[in-house]
C-alpha positions as CSV (number, residue, x, y, z in Angstrom):
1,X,12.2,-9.3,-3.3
2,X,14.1,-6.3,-3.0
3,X,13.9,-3.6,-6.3
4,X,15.9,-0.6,-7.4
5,X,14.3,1.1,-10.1
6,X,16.9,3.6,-11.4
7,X,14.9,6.3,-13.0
8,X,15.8,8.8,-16.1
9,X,14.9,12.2,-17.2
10,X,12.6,13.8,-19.5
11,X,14.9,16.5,-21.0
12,X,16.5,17.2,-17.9
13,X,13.1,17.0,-15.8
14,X,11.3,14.1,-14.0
15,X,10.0,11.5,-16.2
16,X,6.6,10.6,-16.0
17,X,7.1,7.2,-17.3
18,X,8.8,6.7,-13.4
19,X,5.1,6.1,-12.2
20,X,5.2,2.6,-15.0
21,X,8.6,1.0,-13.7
22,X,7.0,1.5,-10.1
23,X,3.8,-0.4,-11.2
24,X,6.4,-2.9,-12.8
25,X,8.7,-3.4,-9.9
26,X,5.6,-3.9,-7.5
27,X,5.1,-7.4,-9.1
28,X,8.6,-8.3,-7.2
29,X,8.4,-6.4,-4.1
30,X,9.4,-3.5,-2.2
31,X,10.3,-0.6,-5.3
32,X,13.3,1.8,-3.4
33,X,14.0,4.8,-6.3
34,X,17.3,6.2,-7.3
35,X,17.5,9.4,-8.6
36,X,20.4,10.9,-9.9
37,X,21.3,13.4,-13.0
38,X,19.8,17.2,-13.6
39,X,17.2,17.9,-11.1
40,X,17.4,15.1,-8.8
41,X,16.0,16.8,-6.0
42,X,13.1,17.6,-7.9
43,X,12.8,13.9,-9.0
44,X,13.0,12.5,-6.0
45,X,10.9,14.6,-4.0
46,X,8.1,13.8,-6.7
47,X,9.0,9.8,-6.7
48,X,8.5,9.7,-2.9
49,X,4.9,10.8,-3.0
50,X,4.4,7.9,-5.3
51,X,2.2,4.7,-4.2
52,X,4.7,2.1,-3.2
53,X,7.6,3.5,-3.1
54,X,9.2,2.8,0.0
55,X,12.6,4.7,-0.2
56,X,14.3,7.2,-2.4
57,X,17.8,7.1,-2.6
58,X,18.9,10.8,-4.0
59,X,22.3,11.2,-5.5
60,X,23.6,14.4,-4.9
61,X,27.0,14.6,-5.9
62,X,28.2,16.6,-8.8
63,X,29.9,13.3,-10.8
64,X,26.5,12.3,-10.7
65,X,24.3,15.4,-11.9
66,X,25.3,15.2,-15.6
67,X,22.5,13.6,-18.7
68,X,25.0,10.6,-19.3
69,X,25.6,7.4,-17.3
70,X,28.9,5.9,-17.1
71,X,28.9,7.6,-13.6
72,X,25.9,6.4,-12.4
73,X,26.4,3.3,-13.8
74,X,29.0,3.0,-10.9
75,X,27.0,3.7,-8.2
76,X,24.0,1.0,-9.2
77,X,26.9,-1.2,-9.3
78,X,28.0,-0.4,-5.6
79,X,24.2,-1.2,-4.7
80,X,23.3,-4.3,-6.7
81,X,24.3,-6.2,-3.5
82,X,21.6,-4.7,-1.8
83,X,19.0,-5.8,-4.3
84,X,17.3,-8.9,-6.2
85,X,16.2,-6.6,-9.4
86,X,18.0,-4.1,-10.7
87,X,14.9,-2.3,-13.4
88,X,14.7,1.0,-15.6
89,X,12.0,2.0,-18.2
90,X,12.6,1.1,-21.5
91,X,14.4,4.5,-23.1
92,X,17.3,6.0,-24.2
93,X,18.4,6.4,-20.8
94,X,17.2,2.6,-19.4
95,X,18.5,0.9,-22.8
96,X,22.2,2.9,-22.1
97,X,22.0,2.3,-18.2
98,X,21.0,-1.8,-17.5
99,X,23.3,-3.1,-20.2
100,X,26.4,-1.3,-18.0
101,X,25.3,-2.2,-15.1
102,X,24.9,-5.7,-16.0
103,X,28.2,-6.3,-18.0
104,X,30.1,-4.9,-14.7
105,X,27.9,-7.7,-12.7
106,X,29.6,-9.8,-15.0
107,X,25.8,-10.9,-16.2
108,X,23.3,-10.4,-19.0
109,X,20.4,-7.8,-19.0
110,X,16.4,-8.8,-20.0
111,X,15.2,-6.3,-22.2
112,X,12.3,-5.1,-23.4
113,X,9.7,-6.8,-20.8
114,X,6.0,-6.6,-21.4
115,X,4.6,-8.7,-18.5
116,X,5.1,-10.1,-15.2
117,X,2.8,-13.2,-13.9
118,X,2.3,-14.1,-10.4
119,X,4.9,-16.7,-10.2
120,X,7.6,-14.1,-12.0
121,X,7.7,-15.7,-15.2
122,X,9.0,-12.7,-17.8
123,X,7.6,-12.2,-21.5
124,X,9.5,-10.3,-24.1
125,X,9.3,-10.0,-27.3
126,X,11.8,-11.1,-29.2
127,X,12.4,-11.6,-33.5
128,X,11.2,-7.9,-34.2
129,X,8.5,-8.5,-32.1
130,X,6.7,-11.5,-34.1
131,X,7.4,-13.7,-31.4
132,X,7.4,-13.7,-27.8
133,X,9.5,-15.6,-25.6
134,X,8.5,-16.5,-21.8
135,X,11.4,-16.6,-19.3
136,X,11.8,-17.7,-16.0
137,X,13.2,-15.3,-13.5
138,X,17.2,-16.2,-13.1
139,X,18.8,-16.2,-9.9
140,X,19.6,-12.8,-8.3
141,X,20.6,-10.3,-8.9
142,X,18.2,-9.4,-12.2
143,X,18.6,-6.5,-14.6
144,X,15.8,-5.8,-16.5
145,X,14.1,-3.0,-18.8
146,X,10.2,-3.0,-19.1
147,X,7.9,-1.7,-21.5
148,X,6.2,1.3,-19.7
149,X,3.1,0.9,-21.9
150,X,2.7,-2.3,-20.5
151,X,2.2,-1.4,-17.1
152,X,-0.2,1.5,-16.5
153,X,-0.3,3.4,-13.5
154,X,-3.8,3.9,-12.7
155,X,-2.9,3.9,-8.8
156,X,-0.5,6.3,-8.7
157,X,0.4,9.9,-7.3
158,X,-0.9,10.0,-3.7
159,X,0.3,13.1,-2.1
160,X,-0.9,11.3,1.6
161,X,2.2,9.8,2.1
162,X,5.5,10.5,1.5
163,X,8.7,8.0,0.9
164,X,11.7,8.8,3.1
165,X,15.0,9.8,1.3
166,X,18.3,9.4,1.6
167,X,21.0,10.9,0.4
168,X,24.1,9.6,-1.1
169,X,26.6,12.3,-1.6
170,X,29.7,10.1,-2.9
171,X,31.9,10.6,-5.8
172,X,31.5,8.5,-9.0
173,X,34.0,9.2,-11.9
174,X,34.3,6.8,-14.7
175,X,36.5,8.8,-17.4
176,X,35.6,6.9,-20.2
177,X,33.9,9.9,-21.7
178,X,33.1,13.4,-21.0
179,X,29.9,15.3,-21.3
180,X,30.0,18.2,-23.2
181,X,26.7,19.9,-24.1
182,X,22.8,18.7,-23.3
183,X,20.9,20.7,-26.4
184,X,17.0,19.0,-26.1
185,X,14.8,19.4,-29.4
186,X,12.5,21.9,-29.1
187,X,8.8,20.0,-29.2
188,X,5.9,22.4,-28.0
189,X,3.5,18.9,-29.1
190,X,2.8,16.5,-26.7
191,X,5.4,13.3,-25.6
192,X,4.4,10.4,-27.8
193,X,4.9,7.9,-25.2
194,X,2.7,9.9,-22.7
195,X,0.1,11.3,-25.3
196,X,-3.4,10.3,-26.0
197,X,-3.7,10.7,-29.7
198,X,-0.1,10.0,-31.6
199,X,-0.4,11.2,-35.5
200,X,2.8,9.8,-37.5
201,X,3.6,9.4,-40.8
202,X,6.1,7.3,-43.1
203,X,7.5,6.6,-46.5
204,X,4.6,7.4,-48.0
205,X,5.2,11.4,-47.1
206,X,8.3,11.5,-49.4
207,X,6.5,12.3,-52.4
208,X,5.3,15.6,-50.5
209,X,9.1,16.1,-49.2
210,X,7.9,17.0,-45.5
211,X,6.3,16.4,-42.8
212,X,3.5,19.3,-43.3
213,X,0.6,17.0,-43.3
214,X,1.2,15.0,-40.1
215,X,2.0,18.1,-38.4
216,X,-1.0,19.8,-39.4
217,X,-3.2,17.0,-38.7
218,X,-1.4,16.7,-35.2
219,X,-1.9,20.0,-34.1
220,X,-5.6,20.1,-35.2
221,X,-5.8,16.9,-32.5
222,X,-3.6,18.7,-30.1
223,X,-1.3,15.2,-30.8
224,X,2.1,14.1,-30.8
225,X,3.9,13.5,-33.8
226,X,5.5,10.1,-34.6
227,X,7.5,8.7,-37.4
228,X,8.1,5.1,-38.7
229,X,11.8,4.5,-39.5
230,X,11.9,4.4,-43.0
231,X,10.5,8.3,-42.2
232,X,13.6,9.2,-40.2
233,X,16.0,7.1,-42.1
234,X,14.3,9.4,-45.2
235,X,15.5,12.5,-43.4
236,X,11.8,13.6,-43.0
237,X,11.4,13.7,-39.3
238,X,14.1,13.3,-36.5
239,X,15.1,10.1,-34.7
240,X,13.7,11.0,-31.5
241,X,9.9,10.8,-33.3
242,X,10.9,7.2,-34.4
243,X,8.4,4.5,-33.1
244,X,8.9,1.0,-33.5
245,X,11.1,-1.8,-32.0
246,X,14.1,0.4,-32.5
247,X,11.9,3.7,-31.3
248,X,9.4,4.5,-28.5
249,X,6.7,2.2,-28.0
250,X,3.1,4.2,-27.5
251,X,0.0,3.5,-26.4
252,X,-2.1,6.2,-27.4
253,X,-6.0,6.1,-26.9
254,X,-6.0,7.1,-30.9
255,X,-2.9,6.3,-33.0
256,X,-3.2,7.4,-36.7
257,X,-0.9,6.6,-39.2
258,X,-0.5,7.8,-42.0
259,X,1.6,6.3,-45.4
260,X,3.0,4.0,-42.8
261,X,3.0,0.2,-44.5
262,X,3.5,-1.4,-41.4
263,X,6.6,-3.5,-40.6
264,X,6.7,-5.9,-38.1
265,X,9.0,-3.2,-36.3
266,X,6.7,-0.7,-36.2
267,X,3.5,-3.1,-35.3
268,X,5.5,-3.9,-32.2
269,X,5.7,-0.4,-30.7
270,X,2.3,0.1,-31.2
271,X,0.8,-3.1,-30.1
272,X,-0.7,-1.5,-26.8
273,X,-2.9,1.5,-28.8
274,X,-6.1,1.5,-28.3
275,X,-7.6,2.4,-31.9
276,X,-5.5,2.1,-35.0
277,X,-6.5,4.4,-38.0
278,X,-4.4,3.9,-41.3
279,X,-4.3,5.5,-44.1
280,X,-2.8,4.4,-47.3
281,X,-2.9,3.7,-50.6
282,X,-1.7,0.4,-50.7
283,X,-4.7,-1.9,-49.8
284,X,-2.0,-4.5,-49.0
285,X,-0.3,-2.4,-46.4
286,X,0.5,-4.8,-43.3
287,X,-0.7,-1.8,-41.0
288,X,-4.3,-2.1,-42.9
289,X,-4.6,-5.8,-41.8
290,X,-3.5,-4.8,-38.4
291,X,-5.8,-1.4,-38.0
292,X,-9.6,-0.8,-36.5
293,X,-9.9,1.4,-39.6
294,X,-8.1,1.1,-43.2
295,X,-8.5,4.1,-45.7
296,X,-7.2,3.0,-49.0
297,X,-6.4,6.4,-50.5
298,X,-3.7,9.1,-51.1
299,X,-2.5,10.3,-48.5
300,X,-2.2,13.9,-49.9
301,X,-6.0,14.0,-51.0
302,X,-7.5,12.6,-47.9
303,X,-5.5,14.4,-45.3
304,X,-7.0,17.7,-46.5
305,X,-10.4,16.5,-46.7
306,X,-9.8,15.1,-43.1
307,X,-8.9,18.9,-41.9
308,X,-12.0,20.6,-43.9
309,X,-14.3,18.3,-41.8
C-alpha cells in the first residue's frame, strides 16, 4: 500500500510528532511526506532524513505557505489518486485537514486511531473513550488520523540516508477564507504531547483562582503544564493546555494531576502515561481508581509540602 502522510507544524516549525505518523503509516507500506505551510523547506529536509520515508513531496508555492488548510486541502485532493491511505497526526492541524480532504473524496474520515494489527484491522476509541471499536480497513482510498502516543518512534532520525524530494510548485486557492494573523502562545515549558513529566490541574484549582500551583510544581519538574476541561472551560488555563478526548492526548513517563476528578474524557488522553500521580481530596475521584498513586488531600496544603521536599 501506498501512504501520504500530510504533516503539520509546531507553531510554524516542524513537528516532532511527524516521526509517530511515520511509525503509523509503516504498518501499510511505503510512507511518501507532504510538507507544505511556514517553513516547508525546513520540514521537509528534516522528514527526508527520517527512517522509512521514501519521498518528500515539498510544496513550495505561496497559496500553500500560510498556517490554515483549505489550500492544502486541494492539493491532497489532486494526489489521493496516487495513494491507498491518506494519514495525519491527530491535532489541530490533522483533525482540520482529513475531514476536508475526505468530504471532497466524497467519503468519511477514521479518526482517532490507536492501533494497527498485521492484517490492517483499525481500533479507535469511540463513546468518550469507554469503548473501543475494531474496524476493518475500507476499500481505498483511506483517510485516517492516529494517535501519535500510540505509535512511538524508537527507530527514528537516521541522518545516513536521505529521502529524495520533489517539489510541487502549483497554485492552490480555495477562497473560502482568508488568513489574517498567526499569533502562537508564548510557552517557555515543555510541549505536553512531547514532554516527559506533564503536571495539570482541574476544577479543584478554582478555589485558589489560578493556576499558581501547577505552574510552580511544573517548573520545579522542568514539566509541561496541562489542564482538564472543566479547568479551561473555568477560565483558569487556555485551551491549547486542554487534555482529554477533546484536547491533546499525552503520554508522559510521569503525569500528575492535580484536583483533576477524572472523567472519562480526560482518562482517555491519558491512557498511554506511564505513571499516574493524583491528588485530591475526593477519595471517590475516578482519576484515584485509575492512578498508580492516590493522595487524598487538599490540594493547596499538599502541593506546598510537595515543593519544601
Amino acid at each position: 500500500m501506498k501512504v501520504l502522510l500530510v504533516i503539520g507544524d509546531r507553531l510554524g516549525e516542524y513537528d516532532p510528532l511527524t516521526v509517530n505518523g511515520v511509525a503509523a503509516g509503516l504498518h501499510f507500506g511505503d510512507v511518501t511526506v507532504l510538507a507544505a505551510g511556514p517553513n516547508s523547506q525546513k520540514k521537509a529536509d528534516k522528514a527526508a532524513q527520517i527512517n522509512g520515508v521514501k519521498e518528500v513531496l515539498l510544496a513550495t508555492h505561496p497559496t500553500l505557505q500560510k498556517p490554515s488548510v483549505e489550500n492544502l486541502a486541494m492539493l491532497v485532493n489532486e494526489l489521493t489518486p496516487s495513494f491507498d491511505i491518506i494519514l495525519a497526526v491527530t491535532s489541530t492541524f490533522g483533525s482540520d485537514l482529513i475531514p476536508r480532504v475526505a468530504a471532497l473524496a466524497n467519503s468519511s474520515p477514521i479518526t482517532g486511531v490507536w492501533a494497527i494489527a498485521k492484517d490492517h484491522t483499525l481500533t479507535r476509541p469511540i463513546n468518550a473513550g469507554a469503548v473501543l471499536a475494531q474496524l476493518n480497513l475500507p476499500k481505498p482510498p483511506v483517510f485516517l488520523t492516529i494517535r501519535p502516543t500510540a505509535f512511538p518512534a524508537n527507530f527514528i532520525s537516521n541522518n545516513t540516508r536521505k529521502a529524495k524530494i520533489t517539489v510541487i510548485d502549483k497554485s492552490y486557492e480555495c477562497n473560502l477564507s482568508q488568513h489574517k494573523t498567526y499569533t502562537p502562545s508564548a510557552n517557555v515549558r515543555p510541549d505536553p504531547v512531547s514532554a516527559k513529566i506533564v503536571v495539570a490541574g482541574g476544577g479543584g484549582l478554582q478555589a485558589g483562582g489560578s493556576f499558581e500551583l501547577v505552574e510552580k510544581l511544573a517548573d520545579r519538574l522542568n514539566a509541561a503544564v496541562g489542564a482538564s476541561r472543566t479547568a479551561v472551560d473555568m477560565g483558569l488555563a487556555s485551551n491549547d493546555l486542554q487534555i482529554g478526548q477533546t484536547g491533546r492526548c499525552i503520554a508522559p513517563d510521569l503525569y500528575i494531576a492535580l484536583g483533576i476528578s477524572g472523567a472519562i474524557q480526560h482518562l482517555a488522553g491519558i491512557k498511554d502515561a506511564r505513571m499516574i500521580v493524583s491528588i485530591n481530596s475526593d477519595p471517590n475521584a475516578p482519576l484515584h481508581g485509575a492512578a498508580d498513586f492516590a493522595l487524598t488531600a487538599d490540594i493547596f496544603s499538599a502541593v506546598p509540602e510537595l515543593l519544601k521536599k
